[in-house]
C-alpha positions in Angstrom: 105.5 121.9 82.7 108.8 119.5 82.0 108.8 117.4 79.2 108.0 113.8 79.9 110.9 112.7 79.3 112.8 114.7 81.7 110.8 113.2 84.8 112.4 111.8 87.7 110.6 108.8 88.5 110.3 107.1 92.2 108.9 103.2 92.6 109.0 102.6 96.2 107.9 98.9 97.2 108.3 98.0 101.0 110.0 94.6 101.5 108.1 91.8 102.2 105.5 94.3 103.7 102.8 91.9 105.2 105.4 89.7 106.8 107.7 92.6 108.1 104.8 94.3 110.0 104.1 91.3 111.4 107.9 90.5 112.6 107.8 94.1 114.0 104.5 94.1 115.9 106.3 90.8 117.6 110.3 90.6 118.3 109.9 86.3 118.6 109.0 86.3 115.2 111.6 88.5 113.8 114.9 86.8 111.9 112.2 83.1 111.9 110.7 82.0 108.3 107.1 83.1 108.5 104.0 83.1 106.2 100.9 85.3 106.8 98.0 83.4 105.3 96.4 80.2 106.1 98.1 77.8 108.0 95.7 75.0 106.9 95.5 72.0 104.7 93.5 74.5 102.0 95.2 77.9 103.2 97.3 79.5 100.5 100.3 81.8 101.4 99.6 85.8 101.4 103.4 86.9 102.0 106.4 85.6 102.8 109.4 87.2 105.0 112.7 86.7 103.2 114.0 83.8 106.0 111.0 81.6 104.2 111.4 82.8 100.6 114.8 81.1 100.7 113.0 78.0 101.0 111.5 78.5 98.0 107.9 79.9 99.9 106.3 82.8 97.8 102.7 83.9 97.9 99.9 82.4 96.6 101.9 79.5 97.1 100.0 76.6 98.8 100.6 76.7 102.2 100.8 72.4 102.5 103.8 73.5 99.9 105.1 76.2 101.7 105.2 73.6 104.8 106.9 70.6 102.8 109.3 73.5 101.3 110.1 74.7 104.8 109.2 72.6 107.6 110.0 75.4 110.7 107.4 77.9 108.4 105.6 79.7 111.1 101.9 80.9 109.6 100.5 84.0 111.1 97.1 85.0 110.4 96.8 88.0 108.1 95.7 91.6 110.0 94.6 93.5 107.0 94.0 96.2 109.1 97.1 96.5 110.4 98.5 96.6 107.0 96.3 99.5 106.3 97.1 101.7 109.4 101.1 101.5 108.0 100.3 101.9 104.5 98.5 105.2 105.2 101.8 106.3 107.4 103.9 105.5 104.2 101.6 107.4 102.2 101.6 110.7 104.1 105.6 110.1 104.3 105.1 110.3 100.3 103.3 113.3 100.3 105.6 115.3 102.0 107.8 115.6 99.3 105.0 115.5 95.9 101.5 115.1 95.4 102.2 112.8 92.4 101.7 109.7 93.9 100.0 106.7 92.1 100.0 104.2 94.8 99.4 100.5 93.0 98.5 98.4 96.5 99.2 99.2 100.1 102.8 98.2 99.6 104.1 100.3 96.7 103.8 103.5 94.9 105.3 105.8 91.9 106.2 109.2 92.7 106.9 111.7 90.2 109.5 114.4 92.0 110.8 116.3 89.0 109.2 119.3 90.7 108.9 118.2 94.2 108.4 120.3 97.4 111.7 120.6 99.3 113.4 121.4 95.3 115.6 118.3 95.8 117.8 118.5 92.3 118.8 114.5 93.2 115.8 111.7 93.1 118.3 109.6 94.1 118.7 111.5 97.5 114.8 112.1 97.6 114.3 107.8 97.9 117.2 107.8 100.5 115.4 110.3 102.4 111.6 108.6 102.0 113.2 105.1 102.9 114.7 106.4 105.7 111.8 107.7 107.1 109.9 105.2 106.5 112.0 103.1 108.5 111.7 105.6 111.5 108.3 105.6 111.5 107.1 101.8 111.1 110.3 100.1 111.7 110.0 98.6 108.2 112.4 98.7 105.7 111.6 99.8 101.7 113.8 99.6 98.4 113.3 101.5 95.4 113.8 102.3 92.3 114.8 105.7 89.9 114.7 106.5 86.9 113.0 108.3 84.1 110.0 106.7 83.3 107.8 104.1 85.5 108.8 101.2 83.4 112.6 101.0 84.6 111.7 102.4 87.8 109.6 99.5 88.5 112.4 97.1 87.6 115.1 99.2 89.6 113.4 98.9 93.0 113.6 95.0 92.6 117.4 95.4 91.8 119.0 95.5 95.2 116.2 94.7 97.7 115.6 94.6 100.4 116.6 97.4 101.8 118.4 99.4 99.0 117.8 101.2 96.1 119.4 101.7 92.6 119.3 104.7 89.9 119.5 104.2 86.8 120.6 107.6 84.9 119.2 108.3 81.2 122.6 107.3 79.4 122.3 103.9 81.2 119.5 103.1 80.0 119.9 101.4 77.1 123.0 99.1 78.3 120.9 98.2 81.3 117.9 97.1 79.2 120.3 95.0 77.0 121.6 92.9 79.3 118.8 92.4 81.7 117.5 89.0 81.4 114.0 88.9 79.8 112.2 87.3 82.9 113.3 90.6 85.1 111.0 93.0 82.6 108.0 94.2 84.1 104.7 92.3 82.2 106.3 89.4 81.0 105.1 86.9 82.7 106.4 83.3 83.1 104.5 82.0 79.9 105.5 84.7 78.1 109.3 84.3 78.7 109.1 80.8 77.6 107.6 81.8 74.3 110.4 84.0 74.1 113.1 81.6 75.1 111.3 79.7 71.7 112.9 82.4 69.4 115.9 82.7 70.9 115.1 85.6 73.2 117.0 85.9 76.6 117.7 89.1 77.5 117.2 92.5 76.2 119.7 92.7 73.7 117.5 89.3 71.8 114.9 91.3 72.0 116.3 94.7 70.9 116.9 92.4 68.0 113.5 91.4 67.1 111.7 93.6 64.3 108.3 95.3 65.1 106.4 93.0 62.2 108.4 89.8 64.3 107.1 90.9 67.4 103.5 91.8 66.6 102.9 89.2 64.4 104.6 86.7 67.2 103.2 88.1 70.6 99.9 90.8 69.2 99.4 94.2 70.4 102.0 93.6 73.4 104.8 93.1 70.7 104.8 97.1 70.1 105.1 97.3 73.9 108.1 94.9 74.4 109.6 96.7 70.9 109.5 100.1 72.5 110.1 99.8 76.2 113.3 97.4 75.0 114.6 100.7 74.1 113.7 102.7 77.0 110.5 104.5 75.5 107.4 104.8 78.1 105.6 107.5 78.7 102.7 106.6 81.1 102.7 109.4 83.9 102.0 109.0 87.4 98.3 109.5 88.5 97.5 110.8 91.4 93.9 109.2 91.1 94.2 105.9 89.4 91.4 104.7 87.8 89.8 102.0 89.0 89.2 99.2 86.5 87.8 96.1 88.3 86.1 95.5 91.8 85.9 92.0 93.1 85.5 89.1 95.9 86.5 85.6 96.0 86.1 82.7 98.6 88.2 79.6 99.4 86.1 77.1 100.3 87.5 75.3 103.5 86.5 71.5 101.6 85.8 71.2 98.0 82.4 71.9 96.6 80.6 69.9 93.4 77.2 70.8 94.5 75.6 73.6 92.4 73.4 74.5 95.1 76.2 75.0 97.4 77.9 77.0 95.2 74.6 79.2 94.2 74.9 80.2 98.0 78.6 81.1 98.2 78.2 82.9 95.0 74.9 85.2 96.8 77.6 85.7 99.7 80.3 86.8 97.1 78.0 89.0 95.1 76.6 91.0 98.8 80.3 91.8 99.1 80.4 93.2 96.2 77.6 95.1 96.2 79.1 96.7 99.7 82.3 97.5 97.5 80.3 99.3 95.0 78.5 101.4 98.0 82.0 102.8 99.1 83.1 103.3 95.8 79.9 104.5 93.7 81.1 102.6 90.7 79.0 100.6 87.8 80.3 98.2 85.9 79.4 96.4 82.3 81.2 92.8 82.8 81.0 90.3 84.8 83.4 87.7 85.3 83.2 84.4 87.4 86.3 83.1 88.7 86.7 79.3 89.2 89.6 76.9 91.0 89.3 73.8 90.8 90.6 71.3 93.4 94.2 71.2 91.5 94.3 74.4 91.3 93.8 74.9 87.8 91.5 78.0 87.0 89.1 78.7 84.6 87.5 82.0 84.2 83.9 83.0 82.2 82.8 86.1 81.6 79.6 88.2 80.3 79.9 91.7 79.2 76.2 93.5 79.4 74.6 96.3 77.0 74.4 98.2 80.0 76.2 99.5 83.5 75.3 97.5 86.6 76.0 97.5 90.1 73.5 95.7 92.3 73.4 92.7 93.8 70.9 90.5 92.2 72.0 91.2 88.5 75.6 90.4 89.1 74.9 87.7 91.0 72.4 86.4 87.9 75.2 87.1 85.3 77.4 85.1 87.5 74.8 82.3 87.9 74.0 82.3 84.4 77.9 81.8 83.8 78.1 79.1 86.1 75.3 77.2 84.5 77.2 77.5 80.9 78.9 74.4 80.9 79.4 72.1 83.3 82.3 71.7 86.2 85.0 68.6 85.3 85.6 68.4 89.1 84.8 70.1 92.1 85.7 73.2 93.0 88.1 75.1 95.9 87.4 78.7 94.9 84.7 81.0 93.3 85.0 84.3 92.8 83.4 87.3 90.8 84.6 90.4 89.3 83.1 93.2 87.8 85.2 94.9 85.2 84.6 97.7 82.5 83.5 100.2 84.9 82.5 103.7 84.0 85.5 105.2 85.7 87.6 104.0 82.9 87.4 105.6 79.3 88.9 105.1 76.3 91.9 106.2 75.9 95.7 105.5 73.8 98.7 104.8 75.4 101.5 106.9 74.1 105.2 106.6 74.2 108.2 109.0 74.0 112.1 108.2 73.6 114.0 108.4 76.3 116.6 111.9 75.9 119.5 111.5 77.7 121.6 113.8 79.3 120.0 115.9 82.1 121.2 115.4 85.7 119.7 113.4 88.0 
């Protein structure tokens, strides 16, 4: 088998995927600013083409936002079906050429094709090849990503979209990481960066700077992830079968809730969903989580982990109960939801890391 650090990583992500299926199932909508999602008062943004996301629209975004952002935003109501029926076109596109793929939604996916089944030497050729097709086959475009490792894929496919690609070879690397700016690195979040900003960190050369002890003792067990994958050293490979590690449903409430009662009944309609998931799926699960939004959107979530596996409907829906009776609610409420983590799919296991070596051909 090749060494891990020899791989030839693939991230394809499709561009704006909910909104380009819809702007290709109907010509008016196509070169317009659009938002799948809600189009009400309490609706929140799913996707956004790329005429609305220079207004500022993203998802999750508010959709009375999205509107003040860009007052010609046309909402189209989400066809999650649809979305499927592509997705599993993209995926058999993918499989023609590896059976290492770890898809992480219905809209991207990492493909390992260091051995691959056409014995393409170039990944870079490989991605031209799979966006192409893809683009025959659904009339949607995808960008992606190459490299050595899923880490810098990941970032790569962000790097010219949409529509494009970009490699980046194993004596790039380094120089790359340095002078990308600290926001673009996959994991740190918007919080994080501004923590980072704090010391003095910008890019990836602050942060090359930083000492392991600075790092962990400044940001916890993620400071050994940013002090190694800063210098190009990941090893997580692709997964054909990715673990599940959570199952879940939520509800937005069309007005806002303060009644307990009320919210006792959303939360039995919530937990039935669940319970349906866990049918398909055949999964248990130790902790339960209860999601709450509050009307200004702030969110708060409780959770319960249990001595032992669960995964029917009335003790999830008691563990959620019970964790809505733990304290009280400072205003009413827009969303509940519940999750049920730590599922016995998932073991134990390290996560391990190996330099980058430069030098093969890619």
């Amino acid at each position: 088998m090749h060494e891990l650090a020899d791989r030839k990583i693939i991230h394809v992500d499709m561009d704006a995927f909910y909104a380009s299926v819809e702007q290709h199932d109907d010509p008016d909508l196509r070169g317009k600013p659009i938002a799948v999602g809600g189009g009400s008062d309490r609706g929140v943004v799913a996707a956004a083409s790329y005429e609305a996301r220079k207004y500022g629209v993203r998802s999750a975004m508010a959709s009375v936002t999205a509107k003040r952002l860009c007052p010609d935003l046309i909402f189209v109501k989400s066809r999650f079906d649809r979305y499927r029926e592509v997705s599993v076109q993209i995926r058999d596109i993918f499989q023609d050429y590896t059976d290492l793929v770890e898809p992480l939604s219905l809209d991207e996916a990492y493909l390992d094709v260091t051995e691959n089944k056409y014995n393409f030497p170039s990944a870079t050729i490989i991605a031209y090849e799979i966006r192409r097709r893809i683009y025959e086959v659904t009339g949607i475009t995808a960008s992606a990503g190459i490299s050595v490792n899923k880490f810098i894929a990941k970032i790569a496919s962000d790097y010219n979209k949409p529509n494009g690609q970009k490699t980046i070879l194993p004596e790039e690397i380094l120089l790359f990481l340095e002078e990308l700016d600290i926001r673009k690195f996959h994991g740190i979040g918007k919080v994080t960066a501004e923590k980072m900003y704090q010391f003095g960190i910008f890019n990836g050369k602050d942060l090359k700077a930083k000492s392991l002890d600075f790092l962990t003792e400044n940001f916890g067990k993620s400071g050994a992830h940013y002090y190694k994958i800063v210098r190009g050293i990941h090893k997580s490979p692709v997964k054909a079968d990715r673990i599940r590690k959570s199952l879940g449903a939520e509800r937005t409430f069309s007005e806002n809730i303060s009644s307990e009662i009320f919210m006792k009944e959303r939360l039995i309609q919530i937990a039935e969903e669940i319970e349906k998931r866990i049918s398909k799926t055949n999964v248990a699960g130790k902790t339960v989580t209860l999601k709450i939004k509050y009307r200004d959107f702030k969110t708060q979530t409780r959770s319960k982990t249990l001595p032992y596996f669960i995964r029917d409907k009335e003790t999830i829906l008691n563990t959620a109960v019970a964790l809505m009776e733990q304290e009280g609610f400072r205003e009413s409420v827009r969303l509940l939801g519940i999750t049920l983590s730590n599922l016995n799919t998932v073991k134990e296991e390290e996560v391990d890391f190996v330099e980058v070596q430069l030098g093969f051909a890619f």
